[in-house]
NUMISE-517516 format. One line per 10 residues: number of its first residue (from 1); their letters; for each residue x, y, z of C-alpha. Coordinates in Angstrom, 2 decimals. Layout:
NUM> a> X:Y:Z | ...
***
This chain:
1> xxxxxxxxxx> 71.23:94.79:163.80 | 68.90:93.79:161.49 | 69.09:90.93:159.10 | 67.65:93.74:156.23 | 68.36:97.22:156.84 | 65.22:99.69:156.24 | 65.11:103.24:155.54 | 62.41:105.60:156.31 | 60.28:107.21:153.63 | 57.76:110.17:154.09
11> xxxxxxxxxx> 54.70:110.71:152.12 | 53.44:114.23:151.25 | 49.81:113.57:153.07 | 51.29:111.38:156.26 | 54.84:112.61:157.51 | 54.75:109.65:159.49 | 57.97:107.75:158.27 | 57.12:104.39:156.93 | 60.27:101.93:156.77 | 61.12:100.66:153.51
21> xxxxxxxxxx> 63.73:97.96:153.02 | 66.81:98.59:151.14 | 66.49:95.58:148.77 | 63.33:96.92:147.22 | 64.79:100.36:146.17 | 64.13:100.90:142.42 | 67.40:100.69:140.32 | 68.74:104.27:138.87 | 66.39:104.70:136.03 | 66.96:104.00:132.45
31> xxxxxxxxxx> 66.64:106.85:129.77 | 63.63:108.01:128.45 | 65.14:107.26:125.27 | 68.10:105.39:123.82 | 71.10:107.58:122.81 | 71.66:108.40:119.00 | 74.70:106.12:117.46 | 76.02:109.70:116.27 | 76.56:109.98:119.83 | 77.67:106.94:121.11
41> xxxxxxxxxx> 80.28:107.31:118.05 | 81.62:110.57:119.58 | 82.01:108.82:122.66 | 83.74:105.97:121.43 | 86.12:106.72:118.77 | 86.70:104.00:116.22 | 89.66:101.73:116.64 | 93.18:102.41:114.93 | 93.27:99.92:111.86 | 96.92:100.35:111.35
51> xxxxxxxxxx> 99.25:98.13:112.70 | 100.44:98.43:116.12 | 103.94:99.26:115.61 | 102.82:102.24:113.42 | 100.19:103.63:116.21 | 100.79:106.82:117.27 | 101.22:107.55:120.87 | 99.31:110.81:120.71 | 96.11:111.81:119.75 | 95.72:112.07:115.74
61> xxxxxxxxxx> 96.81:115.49:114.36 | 94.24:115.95:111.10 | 96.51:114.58:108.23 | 95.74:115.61:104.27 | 98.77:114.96:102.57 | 101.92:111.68:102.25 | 105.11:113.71:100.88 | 107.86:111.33:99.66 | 111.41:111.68:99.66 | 114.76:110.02:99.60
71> xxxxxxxxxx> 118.04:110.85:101.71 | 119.91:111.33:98.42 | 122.64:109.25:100.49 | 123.61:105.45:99.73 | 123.33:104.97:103.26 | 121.18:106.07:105.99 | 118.96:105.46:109.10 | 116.86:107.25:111.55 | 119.65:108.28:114.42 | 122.49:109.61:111.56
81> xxxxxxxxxx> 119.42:111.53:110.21 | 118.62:112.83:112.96 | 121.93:114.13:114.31 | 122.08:115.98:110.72 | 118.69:117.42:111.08 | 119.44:118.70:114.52 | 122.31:121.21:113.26 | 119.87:122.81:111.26 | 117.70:126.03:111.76 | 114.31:127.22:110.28
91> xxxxxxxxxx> 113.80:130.83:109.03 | 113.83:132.29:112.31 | 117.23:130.61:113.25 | 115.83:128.27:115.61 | 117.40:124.97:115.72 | 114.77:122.02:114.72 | 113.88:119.54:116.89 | 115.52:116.66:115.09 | 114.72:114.57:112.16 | 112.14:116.55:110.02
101> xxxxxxxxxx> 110.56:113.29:108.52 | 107.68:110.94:110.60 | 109.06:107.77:108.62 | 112.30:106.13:107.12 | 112.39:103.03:105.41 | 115.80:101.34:105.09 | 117.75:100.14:101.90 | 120.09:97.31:103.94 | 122.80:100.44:104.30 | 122.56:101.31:108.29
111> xxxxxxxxxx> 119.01:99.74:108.46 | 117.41:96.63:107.07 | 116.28:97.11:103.81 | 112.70:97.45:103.67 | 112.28:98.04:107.53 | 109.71:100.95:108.29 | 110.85:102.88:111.13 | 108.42:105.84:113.20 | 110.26:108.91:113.87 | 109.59:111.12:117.36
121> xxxxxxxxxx> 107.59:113.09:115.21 | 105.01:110.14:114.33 | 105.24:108.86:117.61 | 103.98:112.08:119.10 | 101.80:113.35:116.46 | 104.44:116.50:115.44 | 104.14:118.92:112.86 | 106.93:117.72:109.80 | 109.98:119.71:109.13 | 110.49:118.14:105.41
131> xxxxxxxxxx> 108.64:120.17:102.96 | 109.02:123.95:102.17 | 105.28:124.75:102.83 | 103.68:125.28:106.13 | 100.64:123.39:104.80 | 102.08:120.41:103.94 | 104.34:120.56:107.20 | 101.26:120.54:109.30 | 99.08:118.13:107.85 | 102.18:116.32:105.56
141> xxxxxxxxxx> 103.23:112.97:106.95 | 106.89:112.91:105.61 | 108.01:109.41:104.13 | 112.04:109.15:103.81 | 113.33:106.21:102.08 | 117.22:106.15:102.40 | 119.27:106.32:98.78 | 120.22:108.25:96.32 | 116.95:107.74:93.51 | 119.07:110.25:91.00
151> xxxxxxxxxx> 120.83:107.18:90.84 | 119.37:103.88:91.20 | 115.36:102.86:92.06 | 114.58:102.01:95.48 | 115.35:98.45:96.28 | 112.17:96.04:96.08 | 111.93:95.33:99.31 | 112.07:99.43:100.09 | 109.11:99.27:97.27 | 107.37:96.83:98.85
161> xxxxxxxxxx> 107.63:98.53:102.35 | 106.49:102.34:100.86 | 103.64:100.49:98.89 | 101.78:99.38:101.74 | 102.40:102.08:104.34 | 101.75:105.08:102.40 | 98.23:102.32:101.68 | 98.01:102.23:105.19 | 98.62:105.68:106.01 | 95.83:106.39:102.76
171> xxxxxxxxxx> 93.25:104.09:104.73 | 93.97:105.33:108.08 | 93.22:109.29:107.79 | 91.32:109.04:104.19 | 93.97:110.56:102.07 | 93.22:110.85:98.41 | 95.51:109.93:95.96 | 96.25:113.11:94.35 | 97.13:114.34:98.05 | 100.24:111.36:97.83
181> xxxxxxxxxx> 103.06:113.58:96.70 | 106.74:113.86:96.50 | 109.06:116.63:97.29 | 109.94:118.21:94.18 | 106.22:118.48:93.37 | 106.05:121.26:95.90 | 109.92:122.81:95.64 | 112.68:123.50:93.61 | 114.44:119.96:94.10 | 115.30:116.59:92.53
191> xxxxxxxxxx> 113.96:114.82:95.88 | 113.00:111.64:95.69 | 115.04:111.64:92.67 | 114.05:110.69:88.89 | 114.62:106.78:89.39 | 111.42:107.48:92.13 | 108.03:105.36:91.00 | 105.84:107.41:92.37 | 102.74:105.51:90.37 | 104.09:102.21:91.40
201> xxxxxxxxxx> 104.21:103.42:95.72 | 100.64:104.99:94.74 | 98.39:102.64:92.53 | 100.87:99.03:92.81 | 100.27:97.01:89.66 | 97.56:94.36:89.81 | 99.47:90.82:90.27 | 100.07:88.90:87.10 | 98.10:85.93:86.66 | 99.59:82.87:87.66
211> xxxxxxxxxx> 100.20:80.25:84.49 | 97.30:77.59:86.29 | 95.02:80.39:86.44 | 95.46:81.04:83.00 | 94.50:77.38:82.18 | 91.58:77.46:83.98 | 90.19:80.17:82.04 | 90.95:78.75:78.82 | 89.46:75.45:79.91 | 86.43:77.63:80.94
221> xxxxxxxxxx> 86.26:79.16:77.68 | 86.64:76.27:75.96 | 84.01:74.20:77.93 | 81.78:77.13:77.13 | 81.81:77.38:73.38 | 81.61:73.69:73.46 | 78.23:73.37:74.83 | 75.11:73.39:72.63 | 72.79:76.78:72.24 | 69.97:76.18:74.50
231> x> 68.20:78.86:73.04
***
């Protein structure tokens, strides 16, 4: 054989077939034009920015809403909810499929407080059975943190926890801030319960300044007013 295999071209005014060798085929050609970055972004969906314990493993239903609740139990966690949710039926009698919420977040009674756990329904991008409203079921990602909030506030580290996931969850699908909601703002019902700071989960406080930080400014102010007018 050959050291550089050949194969045979025709022109339109000689059919006489002329060898040509393989190595100086022209490559497939390039666009006439580049594509648009609209479409490039179609074809390549930006990356999740939420952590990757809180990824979904199902393609993004188109989420509007956060609804907040509490279990109105001291203690809690995601399988005892679930067995509970599972005896009940909607409007139609049909059983649900199990816990109606997409995340718990513990209070140290059956799960460690401040732990953020993904339900089935996050997990595969389910509709929510936790709010009496189809709207908010279907695009309502239902946040359960276990207590009674009648009773006592949420623990700080379940604060801390609901603070930056319902952030995350705000960042992650653009959800405004008048779309973070709890329960009883859509029902007849105490849940989450009076002790609930919604404002606090929404809009956390800015951190107090730290005593050196403090200093510094006043030496800055001081240091200011000291110097002459240059005027």
């Amino acid at each position: 054989m050959p050291s550089n295999p050949t194969i045979e071209r025709s022109s339109p005014d000689n059919l006489t077939a002329t060898p040509l060798p393989i190595d100086s085929l022209p490559l497939d050609p390039l666009p006439e034009r580049p594509l648009p970055m609209s479409a490039i972004a179609t074809a390549m969906p930006l990356a999740s920015q939420l952590p990757q314990a809180l990824r979904p493993g199902a393609a993004p239903r188109t989420w509007k809403y956060i609804v907040l609740h509490h279990t109105a139990t001291e203690a809690g966690d995601v399988a005892t909810i679930n067995e509970a949710h599972r005896q009940r039926t909607d409007s139609a009698g049909r059983p649900w499929l199990g816990i109606g919420y997409h995340f718990v977040i513990g209070n140290g009674r059956g799960m460690a407080d401040g732990l953020v756990e993904p339900t089935f329904r996050w997990t595969d991008q389910l509709h929510g059975a936790h709010a009496a409203s189809r709207q908010y079921n279907e695009h309502g990602i239902g946040v359960c943190l276990v207590g009674n909030f009648s009773e006592q506030p949420p623990t700080q580290r379940q604060l801390a926890a609901a603070q930056k996931l319902v952030a995350q969850l705000r960042s992650e699908y653009r959800i405004t801030r008048t779309n973070v909601v709890r329960h009883s703002d859509l029902s007849a019902t105490e849940c989450p319960g009076e002790l609930f700071p919604l404002d606090s989960i929404v809009a956390p406080p800015e951190p107090e300044p730290s005593e050196a930080s403090s200093i510094d400014r006043t030496v800055a102010r001081d240091r200011f007013l000291d110097e002459p007018s240059r005027n």
